[in-house]
C-alpha positions in Angstrom: 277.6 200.3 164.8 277.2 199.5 161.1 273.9 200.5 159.5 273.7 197.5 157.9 273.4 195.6 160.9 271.0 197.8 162.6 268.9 197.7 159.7 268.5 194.1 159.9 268.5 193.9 163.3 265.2 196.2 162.8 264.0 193.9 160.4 264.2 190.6 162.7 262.8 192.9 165.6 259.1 193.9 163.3 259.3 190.1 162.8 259.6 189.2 166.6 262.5 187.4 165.8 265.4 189.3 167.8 267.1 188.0 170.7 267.4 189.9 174.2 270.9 190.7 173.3 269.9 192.1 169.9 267.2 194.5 171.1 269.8 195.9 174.1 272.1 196.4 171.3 268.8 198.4 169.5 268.1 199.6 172.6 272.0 201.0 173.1 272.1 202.3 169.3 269.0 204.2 169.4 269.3 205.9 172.9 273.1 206.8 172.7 274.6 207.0 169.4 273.7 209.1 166.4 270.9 208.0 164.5 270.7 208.0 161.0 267.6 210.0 159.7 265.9 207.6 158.0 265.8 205.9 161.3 264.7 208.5 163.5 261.0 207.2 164.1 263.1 204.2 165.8 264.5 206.0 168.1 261.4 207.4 170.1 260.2 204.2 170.2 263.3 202.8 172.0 263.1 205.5 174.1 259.5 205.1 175.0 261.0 201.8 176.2 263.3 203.1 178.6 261.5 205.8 180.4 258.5 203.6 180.9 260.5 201.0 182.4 261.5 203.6 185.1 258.0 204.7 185.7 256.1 203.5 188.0 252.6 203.7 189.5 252.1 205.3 192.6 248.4 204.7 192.6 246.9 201.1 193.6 244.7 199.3 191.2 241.1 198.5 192.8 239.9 195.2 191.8 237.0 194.6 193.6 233.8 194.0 191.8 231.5 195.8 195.3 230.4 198.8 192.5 229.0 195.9 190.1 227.4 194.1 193.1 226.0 197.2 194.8 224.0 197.9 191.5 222.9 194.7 191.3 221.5 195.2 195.0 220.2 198.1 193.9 218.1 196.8 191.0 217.1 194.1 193.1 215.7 196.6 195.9 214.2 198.5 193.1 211.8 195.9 191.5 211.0 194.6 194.9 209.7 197.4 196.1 207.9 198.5 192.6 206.5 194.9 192.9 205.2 195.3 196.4 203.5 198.7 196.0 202.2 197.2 192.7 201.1 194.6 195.2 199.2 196.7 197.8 197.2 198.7 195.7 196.0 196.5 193.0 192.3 196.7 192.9 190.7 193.2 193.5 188.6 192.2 190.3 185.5 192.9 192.2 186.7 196.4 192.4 188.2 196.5 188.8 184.6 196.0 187.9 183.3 199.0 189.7 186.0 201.2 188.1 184.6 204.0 185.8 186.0 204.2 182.5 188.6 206.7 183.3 189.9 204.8 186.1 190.0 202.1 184.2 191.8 203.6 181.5 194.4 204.7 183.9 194.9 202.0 185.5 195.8 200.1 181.9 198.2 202.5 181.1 199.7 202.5 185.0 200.4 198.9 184.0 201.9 199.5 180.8 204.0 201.4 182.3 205.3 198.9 184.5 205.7 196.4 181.6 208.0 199.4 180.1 210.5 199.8 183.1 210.0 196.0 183.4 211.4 196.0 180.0 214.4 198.5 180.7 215.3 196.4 183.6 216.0 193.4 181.5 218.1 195.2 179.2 219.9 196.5 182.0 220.5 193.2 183.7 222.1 192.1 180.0 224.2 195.3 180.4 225.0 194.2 183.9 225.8 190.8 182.7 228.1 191.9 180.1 230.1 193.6 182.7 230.4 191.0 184.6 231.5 189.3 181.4 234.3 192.2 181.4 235.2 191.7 184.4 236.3 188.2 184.5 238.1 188.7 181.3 239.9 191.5 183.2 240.5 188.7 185.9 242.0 186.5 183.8 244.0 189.3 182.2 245.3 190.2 185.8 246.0 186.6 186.0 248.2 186.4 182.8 250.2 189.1 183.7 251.2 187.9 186.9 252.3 184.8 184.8 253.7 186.8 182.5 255.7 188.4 185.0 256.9 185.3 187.3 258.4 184.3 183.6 259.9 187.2 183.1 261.9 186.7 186.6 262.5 183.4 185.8 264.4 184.3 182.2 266.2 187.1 183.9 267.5 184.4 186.6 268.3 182.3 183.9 270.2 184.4 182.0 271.5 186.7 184.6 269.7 189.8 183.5 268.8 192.3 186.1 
């Protein structure tokens, strides 16, 4: 093939602006013929092409979000029970009176403390959240890709590409 015409061929591809048949005619220069040496960074690229096109994945994607609502579970169970032992032996006020000073002091910091981890928790549920947020844009990626393929099938149809 003439330089020339693979040259601007290369230029209308960086632009987007090739045609199917022009880029099988890139893809037939840089996989079969000579390459010229200022074009040699081309030509691993085209060939990248190729051998990923006959690879495929023997392994099955999971999609299920069960991980992201087993945490959530989880968390749930967590506070619940912090909550209920919290709960159960909480002083009545009568008692809170009685406390001596150590005791007392204790038990201020024991609730600080839960104040703390109830503070971690909501920072983890806006961690949760933003994998949820994650997930549904992975969702919608998965969803665009099917799309993408059912129109790829279609053009080939069309055109009579295998």
């Amino acid at each position: 093939m003439e330089l020339k015409n693979i040259e601007s061929l290369l230029e209308k591809y960086e632009e987007g602006q090739t045609t199917l048949q022009e880029e099988a005619q890139l893809k037939h220069y840089f996989t079969t013929e000579t390459v010229a040496p200022h074009l040699k960074v081309y030509a691993s690229l085209f060939t990248y092409f190729i051998l990923e096109k006959q690879h495929s994945s023997q392994r099955l994607l999971s999609t299920t979000r069960s991980t992201f609502y087993r945490y959530r579970w989880f968390a749930s169970a967590a506070v619940v029970t912090i909550m209920f032992s919290v709960f159960m032996t909480l002083p009545s006020k009568d008692k809170l009176i009685e406390l001596s000073n150590e005791e007392q002091f204790a038990y201020n910091e024991t609730l600080k403390a839960f104040d703390l981890i109830s503070n971690q928790m909501h920072k983890a549920a806006a961690s949760l959240n933003t994998l949820n947020i994650i997930s549904n844009s992975f969702e919608n990626g998965q969803q665009n890709v099917a799309f993408l393929k059912e129109f790829n099938n279609s053009t080939n149809k069309i055109f009579n590409i295998k």
